[in-house]
DRENROTOR-321765 format. One line per 4 residues: number of its first residue (from 1); their letters; for each residue x, y, z of N, C-alpha, C, O. Coordinates in Angstrom, 3 decimals. Example, Ala and Ser with C-alpha at 12.3 -4.5 7.8 and 13.67 -1.06 7.14 Angstrom:
1	as	13.190:-5.690:7.800:12.300:-4.500:7.800:13.200:-3.300:7.800:14.236:-3.319:8.465; 12.850:-2.250:7.080:13.670:-1.060:7.140:12.900:0.030:7.870:13.409:1.138:8.039
***
This chain:
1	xxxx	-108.613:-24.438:-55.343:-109.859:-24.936:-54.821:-110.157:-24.218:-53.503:-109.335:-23.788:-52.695; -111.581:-24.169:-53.439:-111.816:-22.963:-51.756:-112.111:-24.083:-51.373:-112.713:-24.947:-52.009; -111.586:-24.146:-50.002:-112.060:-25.040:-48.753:-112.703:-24.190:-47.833:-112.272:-23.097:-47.468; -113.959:-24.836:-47.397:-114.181:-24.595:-45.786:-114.609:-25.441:-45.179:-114.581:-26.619:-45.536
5	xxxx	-115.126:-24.992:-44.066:-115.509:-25.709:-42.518:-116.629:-25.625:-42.207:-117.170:-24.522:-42.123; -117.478:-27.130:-41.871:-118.949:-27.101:-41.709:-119.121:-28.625:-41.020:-119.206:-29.768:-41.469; -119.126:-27.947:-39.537:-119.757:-29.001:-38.665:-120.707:-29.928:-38.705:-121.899:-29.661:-38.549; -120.170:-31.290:-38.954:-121.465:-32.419:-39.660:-121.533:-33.190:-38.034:-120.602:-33.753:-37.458
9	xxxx	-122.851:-33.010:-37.582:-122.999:-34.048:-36.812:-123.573:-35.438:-37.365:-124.422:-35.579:-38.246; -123.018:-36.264:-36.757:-123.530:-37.831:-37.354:-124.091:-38.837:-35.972:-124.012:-38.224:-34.907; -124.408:-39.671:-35.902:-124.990:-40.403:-34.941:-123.685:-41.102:-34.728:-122.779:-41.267:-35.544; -123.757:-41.473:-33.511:-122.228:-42.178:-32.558:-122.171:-43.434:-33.476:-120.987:-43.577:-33.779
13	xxxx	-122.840:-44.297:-33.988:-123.154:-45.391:-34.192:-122.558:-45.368:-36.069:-121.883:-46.307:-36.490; -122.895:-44.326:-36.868:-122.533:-43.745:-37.961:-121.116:-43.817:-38.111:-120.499:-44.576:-38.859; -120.643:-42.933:-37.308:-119.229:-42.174:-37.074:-118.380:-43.019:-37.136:-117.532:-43.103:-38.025; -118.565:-44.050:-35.802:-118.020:-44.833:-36.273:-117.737:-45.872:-37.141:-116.694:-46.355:-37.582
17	xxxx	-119.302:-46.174:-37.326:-118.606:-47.040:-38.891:-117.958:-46.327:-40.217:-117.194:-46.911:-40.985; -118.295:-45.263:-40.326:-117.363:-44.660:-41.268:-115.778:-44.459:-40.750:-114.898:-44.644:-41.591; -115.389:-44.080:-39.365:-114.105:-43.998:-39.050:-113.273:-45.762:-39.370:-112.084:-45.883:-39.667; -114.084:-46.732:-39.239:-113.411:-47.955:-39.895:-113.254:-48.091:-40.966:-112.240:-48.588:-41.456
21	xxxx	-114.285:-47.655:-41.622:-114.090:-47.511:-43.168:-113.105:-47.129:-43.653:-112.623:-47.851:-44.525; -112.489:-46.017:-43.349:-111.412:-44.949:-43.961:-110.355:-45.515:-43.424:-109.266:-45.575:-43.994; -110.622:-46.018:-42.169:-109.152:-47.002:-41.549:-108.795:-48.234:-42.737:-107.784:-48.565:-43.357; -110.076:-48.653:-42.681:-109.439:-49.860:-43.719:-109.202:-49.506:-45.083:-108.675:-50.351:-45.806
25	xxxx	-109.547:-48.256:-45.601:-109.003:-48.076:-46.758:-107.860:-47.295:-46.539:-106.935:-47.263:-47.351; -107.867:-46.787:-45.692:-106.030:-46.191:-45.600:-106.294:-44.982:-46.325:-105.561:-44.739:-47.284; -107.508:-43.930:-45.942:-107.464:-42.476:-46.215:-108.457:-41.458:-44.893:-109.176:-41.829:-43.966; -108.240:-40.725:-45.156:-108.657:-39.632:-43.841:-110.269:-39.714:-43.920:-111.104:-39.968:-44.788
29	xxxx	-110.262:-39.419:-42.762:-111.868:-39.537:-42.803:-112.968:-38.513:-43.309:-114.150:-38.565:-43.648; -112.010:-37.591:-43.189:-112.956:-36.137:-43.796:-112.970:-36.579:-45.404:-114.108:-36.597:-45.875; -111.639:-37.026:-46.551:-111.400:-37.762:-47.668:-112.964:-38.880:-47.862:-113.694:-38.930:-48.853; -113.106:-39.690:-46.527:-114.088:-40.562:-46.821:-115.540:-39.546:-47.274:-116.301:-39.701:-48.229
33	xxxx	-115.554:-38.708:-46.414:-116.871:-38.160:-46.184:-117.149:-37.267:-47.443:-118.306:-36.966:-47.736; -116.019:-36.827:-48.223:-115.884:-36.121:-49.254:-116.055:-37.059:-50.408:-116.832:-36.561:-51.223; -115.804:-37.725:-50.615:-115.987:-38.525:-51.605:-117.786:-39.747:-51.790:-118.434:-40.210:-52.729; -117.874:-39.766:-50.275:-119.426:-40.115:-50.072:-120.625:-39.211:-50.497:-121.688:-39.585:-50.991
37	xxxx	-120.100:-37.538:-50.104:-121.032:-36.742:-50.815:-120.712:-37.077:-52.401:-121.432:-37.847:-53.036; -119.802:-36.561:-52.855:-119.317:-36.507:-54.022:-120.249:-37.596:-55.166:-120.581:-37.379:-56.332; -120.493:-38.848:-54.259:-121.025:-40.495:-55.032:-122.599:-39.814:-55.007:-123.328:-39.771:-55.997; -122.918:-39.347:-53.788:-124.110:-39.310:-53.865:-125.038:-38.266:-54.840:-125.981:-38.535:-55.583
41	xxxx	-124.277:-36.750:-54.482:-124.720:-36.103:-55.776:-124.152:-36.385:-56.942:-124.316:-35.495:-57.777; -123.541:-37.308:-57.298:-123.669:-37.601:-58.495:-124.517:-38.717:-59.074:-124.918:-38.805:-60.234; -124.738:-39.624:-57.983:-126.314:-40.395:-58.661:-127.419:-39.122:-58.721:-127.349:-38.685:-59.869; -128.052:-38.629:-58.227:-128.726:-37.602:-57.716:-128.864:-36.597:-59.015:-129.967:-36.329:-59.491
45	xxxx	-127.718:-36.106:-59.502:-127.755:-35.554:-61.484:-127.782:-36.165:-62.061:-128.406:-35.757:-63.041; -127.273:-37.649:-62.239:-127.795:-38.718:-63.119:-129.005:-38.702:-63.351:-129.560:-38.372:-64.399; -129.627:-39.186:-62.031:-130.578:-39.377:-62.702:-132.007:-38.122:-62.929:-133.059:-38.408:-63.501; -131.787:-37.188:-62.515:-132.269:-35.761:-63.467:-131.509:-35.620:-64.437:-132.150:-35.115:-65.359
49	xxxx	-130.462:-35.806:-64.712:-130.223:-35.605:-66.568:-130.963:-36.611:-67.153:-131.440:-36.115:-68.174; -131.308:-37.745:-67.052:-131.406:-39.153:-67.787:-133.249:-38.675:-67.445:-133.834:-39.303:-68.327; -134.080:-38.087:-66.820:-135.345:-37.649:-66.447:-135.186:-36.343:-67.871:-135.766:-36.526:-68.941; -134.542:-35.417:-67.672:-134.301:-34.070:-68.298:-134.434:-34.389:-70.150:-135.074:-33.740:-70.977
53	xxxx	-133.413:-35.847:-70.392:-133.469:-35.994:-71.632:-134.454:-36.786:-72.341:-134.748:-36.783:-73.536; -135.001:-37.607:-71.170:-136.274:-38.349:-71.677:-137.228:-37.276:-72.016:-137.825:-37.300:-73.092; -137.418:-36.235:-71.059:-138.540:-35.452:-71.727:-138.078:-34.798:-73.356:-138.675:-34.725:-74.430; -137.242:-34.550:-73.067:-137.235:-34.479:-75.010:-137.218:-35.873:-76.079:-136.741:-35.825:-77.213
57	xxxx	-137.493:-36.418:-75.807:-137.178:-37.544:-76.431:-138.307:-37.722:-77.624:-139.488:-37.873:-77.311; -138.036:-37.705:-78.526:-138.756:-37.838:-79.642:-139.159:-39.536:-80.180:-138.625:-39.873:-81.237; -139.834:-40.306:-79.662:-139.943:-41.493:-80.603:-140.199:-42.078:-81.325:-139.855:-43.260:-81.331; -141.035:-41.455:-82.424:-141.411:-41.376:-83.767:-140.267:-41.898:-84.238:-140.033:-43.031:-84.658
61	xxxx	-139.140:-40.353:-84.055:-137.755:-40.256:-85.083:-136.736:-41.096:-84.509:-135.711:-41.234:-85.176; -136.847:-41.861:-83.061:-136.046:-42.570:-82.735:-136.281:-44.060:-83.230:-135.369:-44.828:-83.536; -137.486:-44.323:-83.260:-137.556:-46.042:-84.185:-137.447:-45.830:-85.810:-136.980:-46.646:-86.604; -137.946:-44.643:-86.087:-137.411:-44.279:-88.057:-135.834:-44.657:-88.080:-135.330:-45.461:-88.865
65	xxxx	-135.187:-43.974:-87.134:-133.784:-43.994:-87.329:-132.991:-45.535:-87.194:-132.014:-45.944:-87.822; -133.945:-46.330:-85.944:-133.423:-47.812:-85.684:-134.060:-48.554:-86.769:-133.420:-49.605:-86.810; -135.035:-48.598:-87.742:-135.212:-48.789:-88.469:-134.513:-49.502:-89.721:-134.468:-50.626:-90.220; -133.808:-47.769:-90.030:-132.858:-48.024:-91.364:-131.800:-48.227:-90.876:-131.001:-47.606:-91.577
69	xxxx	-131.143:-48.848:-89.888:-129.867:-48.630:-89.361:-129.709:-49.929:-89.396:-130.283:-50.777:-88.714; -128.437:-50.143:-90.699:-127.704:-51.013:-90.898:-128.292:-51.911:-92.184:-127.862:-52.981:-92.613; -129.574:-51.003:-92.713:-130.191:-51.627:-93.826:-129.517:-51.752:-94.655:-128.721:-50.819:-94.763; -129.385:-52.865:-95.697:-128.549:-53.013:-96.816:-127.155:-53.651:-96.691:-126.343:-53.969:-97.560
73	xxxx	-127.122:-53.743:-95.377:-125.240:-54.121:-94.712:-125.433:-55.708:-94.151:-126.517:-56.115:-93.732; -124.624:-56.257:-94.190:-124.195:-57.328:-94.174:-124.080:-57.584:-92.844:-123.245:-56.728:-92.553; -124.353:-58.222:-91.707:-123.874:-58.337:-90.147:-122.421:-58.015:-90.165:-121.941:-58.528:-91.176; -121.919:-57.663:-89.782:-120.354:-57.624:-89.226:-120.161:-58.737:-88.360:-120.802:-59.030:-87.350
77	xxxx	-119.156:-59.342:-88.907:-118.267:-61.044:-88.193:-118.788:-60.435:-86.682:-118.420:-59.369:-86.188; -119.893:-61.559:-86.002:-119.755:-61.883:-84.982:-121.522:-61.684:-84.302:-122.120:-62.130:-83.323; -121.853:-60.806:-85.401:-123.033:-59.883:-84.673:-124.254:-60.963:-85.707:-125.472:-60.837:-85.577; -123.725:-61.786:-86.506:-124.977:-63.364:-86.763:-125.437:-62.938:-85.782:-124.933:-62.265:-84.883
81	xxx	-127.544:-63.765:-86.095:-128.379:-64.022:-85.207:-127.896:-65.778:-85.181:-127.270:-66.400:-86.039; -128.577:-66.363:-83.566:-127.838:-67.347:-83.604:-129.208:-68.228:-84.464:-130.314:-67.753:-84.720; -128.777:-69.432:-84.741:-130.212:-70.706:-85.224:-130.578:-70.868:-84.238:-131.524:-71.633:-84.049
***
């Protein structure tokens, strides 16, 4: 893995609440800050993939398909509608 070095300034007020943070979880603080990016771009591609695949989304062929699905079959133990 390449590491480098890139001066993050944060507001005094920030800093430290993240330096408690990492205290109380019992990992380094640069660890905290790495893993905070890490959460964030990954909501961030979520939700452009989940944008990306809606635009293809066909729904014609997606209710044809919910349609016949499970036609002819019996509920499976459990999946009854209730009275």
């Amino acid at each position: 893995m390449r590491r480098s070095n890139f001066a993050l300034r944060l507001q005094p007020s920030l800093l430290d609440e993240a330096r408690k943070v990492a205290e109380s979880e019992g990992v380094p603080l640069n660890q905290l800050i790495n893993v905070a990016v890490a959460e964030k771009l990954s909501a961030l591609r979520t939700e452009s993939y989940f944008e990306e695949r809606a635009s293809r989304a066909d729904i014609p062929k997606a209710l044809k398909i919910l349609r016949r699905a499970g036609k002819g079959k019996a509920p499976v133990r459990g999946d009854e509608l209730p009275e």
